[in-house]
C-alpha positions as CSV (number, residue, x, y, z in Angstrom):
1,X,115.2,15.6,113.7
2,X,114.5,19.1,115.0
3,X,115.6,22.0,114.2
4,X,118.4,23.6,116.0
5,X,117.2,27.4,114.9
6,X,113.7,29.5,116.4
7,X,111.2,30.5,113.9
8,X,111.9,34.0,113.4
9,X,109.5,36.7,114.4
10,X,107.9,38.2,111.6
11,X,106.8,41.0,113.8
12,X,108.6,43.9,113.0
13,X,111.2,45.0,116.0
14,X,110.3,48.0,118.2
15,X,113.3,49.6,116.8
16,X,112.0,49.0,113.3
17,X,108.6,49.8,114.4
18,X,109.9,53.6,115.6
19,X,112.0,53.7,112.0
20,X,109.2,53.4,110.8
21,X,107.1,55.9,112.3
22,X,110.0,58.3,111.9
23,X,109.8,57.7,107.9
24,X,106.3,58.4,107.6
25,X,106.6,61.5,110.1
26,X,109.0,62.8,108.0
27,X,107.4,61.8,104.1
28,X,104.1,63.0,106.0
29,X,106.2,66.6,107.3
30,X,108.0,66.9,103.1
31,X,104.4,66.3,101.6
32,X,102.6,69.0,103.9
33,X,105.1,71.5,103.4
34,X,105.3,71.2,99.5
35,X,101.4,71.3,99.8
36,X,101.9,74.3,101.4
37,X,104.7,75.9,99.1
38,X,102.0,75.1,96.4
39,X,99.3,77.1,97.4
40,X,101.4,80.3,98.5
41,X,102.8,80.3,95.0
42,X,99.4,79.6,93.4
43,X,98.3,82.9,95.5
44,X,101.0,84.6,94.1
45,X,104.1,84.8,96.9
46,X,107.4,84.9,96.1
47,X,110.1,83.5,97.9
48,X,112.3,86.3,99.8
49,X,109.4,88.5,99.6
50,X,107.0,89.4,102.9
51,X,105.3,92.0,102.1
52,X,105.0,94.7,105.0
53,X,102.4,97.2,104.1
54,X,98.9,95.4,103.7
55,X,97.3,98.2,101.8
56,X,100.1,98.7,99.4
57,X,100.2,97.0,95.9
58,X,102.9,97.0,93.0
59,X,101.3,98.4,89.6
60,X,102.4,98.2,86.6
61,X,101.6,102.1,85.6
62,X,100.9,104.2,88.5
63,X,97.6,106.1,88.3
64,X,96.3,108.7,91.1
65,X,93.2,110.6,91.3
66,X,91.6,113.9,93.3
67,X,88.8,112.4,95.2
68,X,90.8,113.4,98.5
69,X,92.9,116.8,98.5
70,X,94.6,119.0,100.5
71,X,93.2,122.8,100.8
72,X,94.4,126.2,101.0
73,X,94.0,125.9,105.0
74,X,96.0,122.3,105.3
75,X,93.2,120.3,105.4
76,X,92.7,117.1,104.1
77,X,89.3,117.0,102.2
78,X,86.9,115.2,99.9
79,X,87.2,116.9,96.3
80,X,83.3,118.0,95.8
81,X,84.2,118.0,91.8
82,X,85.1,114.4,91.9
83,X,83.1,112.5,90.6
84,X,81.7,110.4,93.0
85,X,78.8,108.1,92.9
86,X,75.3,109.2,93.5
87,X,75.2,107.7,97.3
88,X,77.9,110.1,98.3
89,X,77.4,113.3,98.5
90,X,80.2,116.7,99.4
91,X,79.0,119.5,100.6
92,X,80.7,123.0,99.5
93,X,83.2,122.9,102.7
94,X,84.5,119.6,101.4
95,X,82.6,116.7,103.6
96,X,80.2,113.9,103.2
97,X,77.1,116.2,105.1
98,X,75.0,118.4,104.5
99,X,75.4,121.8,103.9
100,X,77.0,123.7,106.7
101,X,75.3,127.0,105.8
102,X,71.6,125.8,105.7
103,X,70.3,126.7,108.9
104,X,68.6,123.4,110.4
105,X,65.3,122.8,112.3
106,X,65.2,125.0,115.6
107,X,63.8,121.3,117.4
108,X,66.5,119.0,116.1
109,X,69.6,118.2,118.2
110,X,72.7,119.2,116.3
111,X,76.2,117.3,116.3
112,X,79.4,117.8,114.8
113,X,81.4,114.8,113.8
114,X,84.8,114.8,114.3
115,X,86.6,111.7,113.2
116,X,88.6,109.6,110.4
117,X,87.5,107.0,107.9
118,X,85.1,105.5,110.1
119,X,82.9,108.7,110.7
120,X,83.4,109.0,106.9
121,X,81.4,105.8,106.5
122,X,83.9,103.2,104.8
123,X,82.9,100.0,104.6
124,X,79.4,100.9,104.9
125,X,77.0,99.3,102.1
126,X,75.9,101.6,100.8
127,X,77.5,104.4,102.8
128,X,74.4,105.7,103.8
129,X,74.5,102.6,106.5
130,X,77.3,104.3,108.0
131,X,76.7,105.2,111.7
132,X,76.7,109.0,111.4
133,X,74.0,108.9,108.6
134,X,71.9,106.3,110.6
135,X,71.8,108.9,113.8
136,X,71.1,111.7,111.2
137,X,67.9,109.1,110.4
138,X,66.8,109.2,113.8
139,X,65.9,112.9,113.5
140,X,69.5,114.5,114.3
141,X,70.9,117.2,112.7
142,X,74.3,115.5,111.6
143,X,77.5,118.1,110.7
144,X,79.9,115.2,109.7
145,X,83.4,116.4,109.1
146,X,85.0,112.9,109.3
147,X,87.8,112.4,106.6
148,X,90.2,109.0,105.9
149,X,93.5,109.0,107.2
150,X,93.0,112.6,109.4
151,X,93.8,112.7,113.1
152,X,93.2,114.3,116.1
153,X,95.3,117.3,114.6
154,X,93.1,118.4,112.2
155,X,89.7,117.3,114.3
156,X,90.9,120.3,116.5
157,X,91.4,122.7,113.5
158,X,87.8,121.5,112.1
159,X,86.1,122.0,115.4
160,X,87.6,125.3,116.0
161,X,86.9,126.0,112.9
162,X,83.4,125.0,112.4
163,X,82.1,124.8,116.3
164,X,81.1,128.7,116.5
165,X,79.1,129.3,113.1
166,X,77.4,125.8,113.3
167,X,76.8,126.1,117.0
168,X,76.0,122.4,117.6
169,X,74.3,121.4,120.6
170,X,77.3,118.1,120.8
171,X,80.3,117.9,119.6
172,X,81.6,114.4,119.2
173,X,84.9,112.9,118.6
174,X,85.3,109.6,117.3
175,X,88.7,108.2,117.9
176,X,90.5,105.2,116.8
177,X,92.4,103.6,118.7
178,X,94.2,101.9,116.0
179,X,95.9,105.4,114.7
180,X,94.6,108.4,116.5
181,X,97.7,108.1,119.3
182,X,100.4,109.3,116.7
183,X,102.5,112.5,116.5
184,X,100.5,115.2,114.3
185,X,100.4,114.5,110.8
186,X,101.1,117.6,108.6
187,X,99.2,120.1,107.7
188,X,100.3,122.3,105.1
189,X,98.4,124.0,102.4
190,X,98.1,122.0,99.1
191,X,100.4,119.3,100.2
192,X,98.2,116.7,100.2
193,X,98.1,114.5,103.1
194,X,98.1,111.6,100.9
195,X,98.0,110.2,97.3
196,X,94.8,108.5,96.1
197,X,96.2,105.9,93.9
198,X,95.5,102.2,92.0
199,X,98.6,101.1,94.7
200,X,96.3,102.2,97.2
201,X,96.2,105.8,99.6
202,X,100.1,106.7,99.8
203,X,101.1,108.7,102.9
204,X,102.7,112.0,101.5
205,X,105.8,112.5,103.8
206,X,108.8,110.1,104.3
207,X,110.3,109.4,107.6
208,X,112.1,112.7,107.7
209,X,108.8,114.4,107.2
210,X,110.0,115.5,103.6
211,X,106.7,115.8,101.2
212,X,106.8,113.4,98.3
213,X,105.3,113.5,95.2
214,X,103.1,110.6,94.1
215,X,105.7,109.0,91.7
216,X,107.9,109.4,94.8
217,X,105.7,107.9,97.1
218,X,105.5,104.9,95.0
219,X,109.2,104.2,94.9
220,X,109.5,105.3,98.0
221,X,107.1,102.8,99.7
222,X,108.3,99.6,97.1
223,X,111.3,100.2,98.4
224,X,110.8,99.9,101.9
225,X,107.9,97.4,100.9
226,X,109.5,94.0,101.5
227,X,109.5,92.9,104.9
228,X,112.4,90.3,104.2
229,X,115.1,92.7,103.0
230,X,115.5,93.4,106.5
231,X,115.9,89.5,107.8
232,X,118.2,89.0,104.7
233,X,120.7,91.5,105.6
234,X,120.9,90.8,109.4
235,X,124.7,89.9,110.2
236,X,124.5,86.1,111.6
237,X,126.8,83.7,112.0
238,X,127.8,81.2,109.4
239,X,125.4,78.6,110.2
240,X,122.4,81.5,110.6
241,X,123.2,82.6,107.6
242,X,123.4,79.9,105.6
243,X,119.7,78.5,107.0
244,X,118.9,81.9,106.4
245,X,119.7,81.8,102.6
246,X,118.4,78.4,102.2
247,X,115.0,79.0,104.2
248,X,114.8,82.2,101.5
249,X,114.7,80.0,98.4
250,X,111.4,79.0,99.7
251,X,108.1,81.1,100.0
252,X,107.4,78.8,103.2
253,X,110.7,79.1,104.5
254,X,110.8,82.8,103.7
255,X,107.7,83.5,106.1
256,X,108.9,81.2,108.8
257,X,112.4,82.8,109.4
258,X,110.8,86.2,108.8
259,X,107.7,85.9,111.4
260,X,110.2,85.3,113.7
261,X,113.0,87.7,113.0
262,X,110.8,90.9,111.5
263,X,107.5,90.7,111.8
264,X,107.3,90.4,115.6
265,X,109.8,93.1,115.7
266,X,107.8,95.4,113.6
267,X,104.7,95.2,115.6
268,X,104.3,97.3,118.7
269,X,105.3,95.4,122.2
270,X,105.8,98.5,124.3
271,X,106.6,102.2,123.8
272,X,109.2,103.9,126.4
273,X,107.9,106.6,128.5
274,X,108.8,109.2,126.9
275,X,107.3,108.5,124.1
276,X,104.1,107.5,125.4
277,X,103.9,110.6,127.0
278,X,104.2,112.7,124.1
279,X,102.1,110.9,121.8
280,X,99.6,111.3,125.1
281,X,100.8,115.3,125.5
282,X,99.8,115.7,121.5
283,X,96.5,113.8,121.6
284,X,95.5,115.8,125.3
285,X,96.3,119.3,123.6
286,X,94.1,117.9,120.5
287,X,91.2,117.1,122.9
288,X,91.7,120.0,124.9
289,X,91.2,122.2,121.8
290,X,88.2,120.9,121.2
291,X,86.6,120.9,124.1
292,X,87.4,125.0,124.2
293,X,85.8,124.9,121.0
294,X,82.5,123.1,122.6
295,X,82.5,124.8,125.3
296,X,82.8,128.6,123.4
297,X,79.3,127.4,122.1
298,X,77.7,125.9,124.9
299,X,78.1,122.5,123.4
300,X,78.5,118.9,125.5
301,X,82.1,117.6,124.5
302,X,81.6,113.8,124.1
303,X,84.7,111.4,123.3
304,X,83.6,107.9,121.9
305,X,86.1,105.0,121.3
306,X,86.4,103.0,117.9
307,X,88.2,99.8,119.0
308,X,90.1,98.3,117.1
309,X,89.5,94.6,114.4
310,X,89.8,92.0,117.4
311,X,92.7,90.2,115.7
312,X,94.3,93.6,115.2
313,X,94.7,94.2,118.6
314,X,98.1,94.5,120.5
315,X,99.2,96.1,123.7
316,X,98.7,99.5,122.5
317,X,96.1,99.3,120.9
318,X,94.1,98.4,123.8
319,X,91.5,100.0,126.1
320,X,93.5,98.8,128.8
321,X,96.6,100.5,127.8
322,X,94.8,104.1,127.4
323,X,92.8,103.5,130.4
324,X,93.9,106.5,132.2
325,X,94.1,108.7,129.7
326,X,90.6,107.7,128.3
327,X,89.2,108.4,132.1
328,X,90.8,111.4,131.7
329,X,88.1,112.8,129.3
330,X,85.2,110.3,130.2
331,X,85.5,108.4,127.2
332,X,82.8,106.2,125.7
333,X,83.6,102.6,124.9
334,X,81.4,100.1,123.6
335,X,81.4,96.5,125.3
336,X,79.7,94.4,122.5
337,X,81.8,94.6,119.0
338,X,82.8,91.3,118.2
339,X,85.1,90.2,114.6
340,X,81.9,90.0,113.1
341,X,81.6,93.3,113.0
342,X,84.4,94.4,111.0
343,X,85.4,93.6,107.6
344,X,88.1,90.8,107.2
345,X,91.7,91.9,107.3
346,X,93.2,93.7,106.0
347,X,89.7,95.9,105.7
348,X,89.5,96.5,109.7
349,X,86.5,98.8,109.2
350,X,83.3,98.2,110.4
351,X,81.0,96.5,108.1
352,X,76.9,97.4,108.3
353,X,76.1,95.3,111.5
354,X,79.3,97.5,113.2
355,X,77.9,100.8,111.9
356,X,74.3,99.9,113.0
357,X,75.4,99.0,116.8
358,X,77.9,101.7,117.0
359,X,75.0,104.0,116.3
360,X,73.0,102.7,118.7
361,X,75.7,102.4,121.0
362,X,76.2,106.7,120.2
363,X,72.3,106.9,120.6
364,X,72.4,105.7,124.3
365,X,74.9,107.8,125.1
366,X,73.5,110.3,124.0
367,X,70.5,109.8,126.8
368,X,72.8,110.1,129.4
369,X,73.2,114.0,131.3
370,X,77.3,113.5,131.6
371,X,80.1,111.5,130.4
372,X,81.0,108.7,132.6
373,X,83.9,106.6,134.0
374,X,85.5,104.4,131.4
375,X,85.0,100.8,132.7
376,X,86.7,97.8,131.0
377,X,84.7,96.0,128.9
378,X,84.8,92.9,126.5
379,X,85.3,95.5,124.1
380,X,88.7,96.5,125.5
C-alpha cells in the first residue's frame, strides 16, 4: 500500500534559507564590532571620550621647558641657552642660522627665510636635511628666521626687522597653507607665544585672547579636550538621546555618533565672506610689509607655498581656494608632493624626501627672472 503523504523536502525553504543568512549577517556584524571595540580599548580609548586636539596629551605632572620663548620685542624665539643637541645650532638673534652679523662672501647669493616650523626644519633627520640648510649646501648664503607655530605677523616684523642690515639679495616667504590664513597671533613682549611642554606646545591665549599661564593652558585645553562632551550635551529628542547614551557606553559607538555629530562640524566646510576677507585683508598687509621691506633693499620678494599632508586637506586649505589671492603675489607652488612626503598624521611635516624636493623645487625657482602665474597643479 502506498503512502498517502510526500517525502518531505529536506532542502531548507527559501524563507529559512534568508533566516539564515540574516543570522549569520548579524553574529558576523556582533563579532566584527566586538573585534573592533577590542582593539580601540587595547590602544587605549575610552568610551565617551574623542579626543579633539591631536597634538595634546594628558600627563600626569605637567613639565614645560625654555627651548622656545618670547622676547623683549614680542617675538617668538629659539632660547640660544637651551640646551639643544649638537645638530642644532642658535645664533645670538635667537634662530637656527648663522650668525646675522658675520658679513658673508661678496659672490654668494643671500636669502632671508621667513617661515614657521617647516623653514625651521622639523621633521627633518637630522635637521640639517631640512630644505633651507640643503639650499645653504648649494653655495647660498641662508639667513633662516623660521620659528614653530609663528605666522605671517611676525614674518613681517622679522623682515622689517632684519631686511636692511642683512641686505639679502631674496627674501623668501614660506607659507603654509595649513595655518598661515589666521587672524594675527599675539605679540607681546615676554608672553610667550606658546608653552613648551611633555602635553605637547600649548597655545598661550584662550578664545578671548586672555594670556594663560602654562598650568592654565593645561586645564584649559583638557577641558575643552574631549570632542564628545559636545555630542553628549546636544538637546535631542527622547529616542536621540537615548541611542545617544547607549552608543556612549561604547568606544565604537562613541566615535560613530560623534564623527557624525562633531567632528564634521569642527572641520572647516566654508568660511562667510566676511571672514574670508579679513583673514585675506591680514595676510595681504603681512605680505605687503614684506615686500616694502625687500624692496627698501633692492631685494626680489618671492612667495612659495607649503601645501598641506594630502589627507589633511579640506576646502580651505586648498590651492584652489586661495587661487586668487596666491596670483595676487605670484606665488610658487610645487606640483609633485605626494603623502610620501610628509610624516604620518598627526606629524604633517615634511619628512627628508619632502625637504630634499622642496629645495630643489626653491632651487628652480630661483633660476627664473620673475615670479610667475600660479597654475593649478597636482599639488593643489
Amino acid at each position: 500500500m502506498k503512502s498517502q503523504f510526500k517525502p518531505q523536502n529536506k532542502n531548507p525553504s527559501a524563507g529559512g534559507k534568508f533566516i539564515a543568512n540574516i543570522f549569520l549577517l548579524l553574529l558576523s556584524t556582533v563579532l566584527t564590532l566586538f573585534a573592533v571595540e577590542t582593539v580601540l580599548r587595547l590602544m587605549g580609548k575610552k568610551p565617551g571620550y574623542v579626543p579633539r586636539y591631536s597634538r595634546f596629551k594628558f600627563v600626569q605632572r605637567l613639565e614645560v621647558d625654555s627651548s622656545f620663548c618670547t622676547d623683549s620685542e614680542g617675538v617668538f624665539k629659539a632660547n640660544r641657552y637651551y640646551r639643544w643637541t649638537d645638530e642644532i645650532s642658535i645664533n645670538s638673534d635667537g634662530f637656527r642660522s648663522d650668525e646675522f652679523t658675520n658679513p658673508p662672501p661678496a659672490n654668494k647669493r643671500k636669502i632671508l627665510f621667513l617661515g614657521d616650523s617647516f623653514a625651521w626644519g622639523s621633521s627633518a633627520r637630522p635637521i640639517t636635511k631640512c630644505f633651507v640648510d640643503l639650499i645653504r649646501q648649494r653655495g647660498f648664503v641662508t639667513f633662516n628666521t623660521g620659528i614653530p607655530g609663528t605666522d605671517t605677523n611676525q614674518y613681517a616684523y622679522l623682515a622689517e626687522k632684519y631686511a636692511t642690515p642683512l641686505k639679502p639679495d631674496i627674501v623668501a616667504v614660506m607659507i603654509y597653507l595649513g595655518n598661515d590664513f589666521i587672524a594675527p597671533r599675539p605679540m607681546l613682549p615676554f608672553k610667550n607665544l606658546y608653552h613648551v611642554t611633555n602635553a605637547r606646545f600649548l597655545y598661550a591665549f584662550d578664545d578671548k585672547g586672555n594670556y594663560m599661564t602654562p598650568q592654565e593652558a593645561y586645564q584649559y585645553y583638557a577641558a575643552k579636550s574631549n570632542a564628545a562632551a559636545e555630542a553628549q550635551n546636544r538637546e535631542d529628542d527622547s529616542f536621540k538621546s537615548t541611542l545617544r547614551q547607549l552608543l556612549m557606553k561604547t568606544v565604537t559607538g562613541t566615535y560613530l555618533w560623534v564623527s557624525g555629530k562633531v567632528v564634521k562640524q569642527s572641520m572647516f566646510t566654508g568660511v562667510e565672506n566676511d571672514t574670508t576677507k579679513r583673514l585675506y585683508d591680514q595676510a595681504r598687509k603681512s605680505l605687503r610689509r614684506i615686500q616694502a621691506a625687500a624692496n627698501k633693499v633692492g631685494a626680489r620678494f618671492m612667495l612659495f607655498v607649503i601645501p598641506v599632508h594630502p589627507l589633511k586637506k579640506n576646502p580651505f586649505n586648498s590651492v584652489q581656494y586661495h587661487l586668487d589671492f596666491l596670483n595676487e603675489f605670484n606665488a610658487y607652488i610645487p606640483d609633485f608632493l605626494e603623502e610620501s612626503d610628509y610624516m604620518k598624521l598627526p606629524n604633517a611635516h615634511f619628512n627628508n624626501s619632502g625637504h630634499r624636493k622642496y629645495a630643489d623645487f626653491i632651487l628652480k625657482a630661483l633660476e627664473d627672472s620673475k615670479g610667475g602665474e600660479v597654475k593649478l597643479t597636482n599639488g593643489g
